[in-house]
C-alpha positions, 0 to 999 in steps of 0.5 A: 735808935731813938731820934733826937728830941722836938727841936728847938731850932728856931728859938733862944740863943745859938752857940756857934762851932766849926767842925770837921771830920777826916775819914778812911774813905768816903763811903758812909757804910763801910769807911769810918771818921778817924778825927773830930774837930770843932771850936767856938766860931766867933762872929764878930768883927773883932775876932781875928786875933781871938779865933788864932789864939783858940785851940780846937777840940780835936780827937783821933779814933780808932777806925778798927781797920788798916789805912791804906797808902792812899788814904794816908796820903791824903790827910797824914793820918797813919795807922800808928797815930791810931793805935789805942786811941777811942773808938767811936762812941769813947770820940763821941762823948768827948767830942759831944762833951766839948759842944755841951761844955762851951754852951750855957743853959739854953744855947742851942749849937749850931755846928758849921761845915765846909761840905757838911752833908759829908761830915753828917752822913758820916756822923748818922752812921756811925751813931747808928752803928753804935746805937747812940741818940742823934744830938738836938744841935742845929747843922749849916753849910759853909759853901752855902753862906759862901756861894751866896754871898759870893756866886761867881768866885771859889768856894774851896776852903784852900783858895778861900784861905788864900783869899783872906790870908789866913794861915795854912794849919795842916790841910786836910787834917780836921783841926786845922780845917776848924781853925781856917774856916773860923778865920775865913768866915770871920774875914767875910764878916769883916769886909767892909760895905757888905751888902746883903745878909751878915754870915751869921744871917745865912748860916741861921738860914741854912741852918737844919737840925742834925737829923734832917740835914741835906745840903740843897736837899740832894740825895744819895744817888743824885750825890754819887761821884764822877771823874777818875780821881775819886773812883782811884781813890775809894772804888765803888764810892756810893756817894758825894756832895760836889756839885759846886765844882766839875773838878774831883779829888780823892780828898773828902770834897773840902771844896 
């Protein structure tokens, strides 16, 4: 598979998305993406209302395997919700189309994650896997802007929505995951006094591109999962970025 073109990423102007994916599990692989979800992440101190009213590209993917009862029980997908939607590489072009569409000639996407490593270690195999060219778009961690701006408070994405009230738009489920983390950043940008780098600063630091991403640098093996609840839920999971938390949850670690 050809790798992505010389990146541009620290030149010309951004396009900022959140996105997410949901999975069958959480080994890379042998588990598949079964949702993507982004939208235009707006960062200004006048975006509430405009992010609420803005509808997320979202895609279910036919993973060509069975859910189990557990899997299903985490994010609600169901085996017949799958049923003659696109595999991968159909999902990819249209999710892939949606970030092209939203950026005007020389914008360079810069894509924004609630646990990002887990969503691109998810998306290198399954473009591999379908022999598909990695993007030329730039790739940033939420949980780091958060931990920086915030050192000693929670970083899940659940008790962040609590913290800035935003609404609960089907947890766990990709589409309404993009929709509060766009408000989440969005109420960090509007606390008044902030001190320190703007969300838009630290998401620019953070930000990699798509091929190089790795949250803190971690490898696979300094990634691999303690506690019982993730072993019950995926046996023999090979990895997972949750180093921020002691708690585990059979859930992708949304934090």
């Amino acid at each position: 598979m050809e790798e992505e073109t010389t990146s541009n990423s620290q030149t010309g102007q951004k396009k900022y998305f959140a996105f997410d994916s949901e999975t069958s599990g959480l080994r890379p692989h042998f588990d598949r993406i079964i949702e993507l979800a982004a939208v235009e992440l707006v960062l200004d101190d006048n975006a509430a209302e405009t992010d609420r009213g803005m509808e997320p590209f979202s895609v279910l993917i036919d993973p060509e395997r069975k859910l189990t009862e557990l899997n299903m029980s985490i994010h609600g997908i169901k085996n017949e919700m799958l049923v003659n939607k696109p595999r991968f590489p159909e999902a990819w072009d249209l999710f892939s189309s949606y970030i092209a569409s939203r950026c005007a000639e020389n914008y360079r996407p810069v894509l924004v994650a609630h646990n990002a490593d887990f969503d691109v270690r998810f998306l290198r195999k399954e473009l591999q896997r379908s022999g598909q060219q990695f993007p030329d778009w730039d790739i940033a961690c939420s949980i780091t802007v958060v931990q920086k701006l915030f050192p000693k408070q929670s970083a899940k994405l659940r008790d962040l929505r609590t913290k800035f009230g935003v609404p609960n738009y089907t947890e766990h489920r990709a589409a309404g995951d993009v929709k509060v983390l766009c408000e989440v950043l969005n109420g960090i940008n509007r606390i008044p006094a902030q001190k320190g780098p703007t969300v838009q600063e630290l998401i620019l630091e953070d930000a990699k591109p798509f091929r190089k991403y790795s949250r803190q640098g971690k490898t696979a093996k300094q990634a691999v999962p303690t506690g019982k609840s993730s072993r019950a839920a995926y046996p023999a999971c090979d990895w997972c970025d949750d180093s921020s938390t002691p708690e585990r949850s059979p859930e992708k670690q949304r934090l």
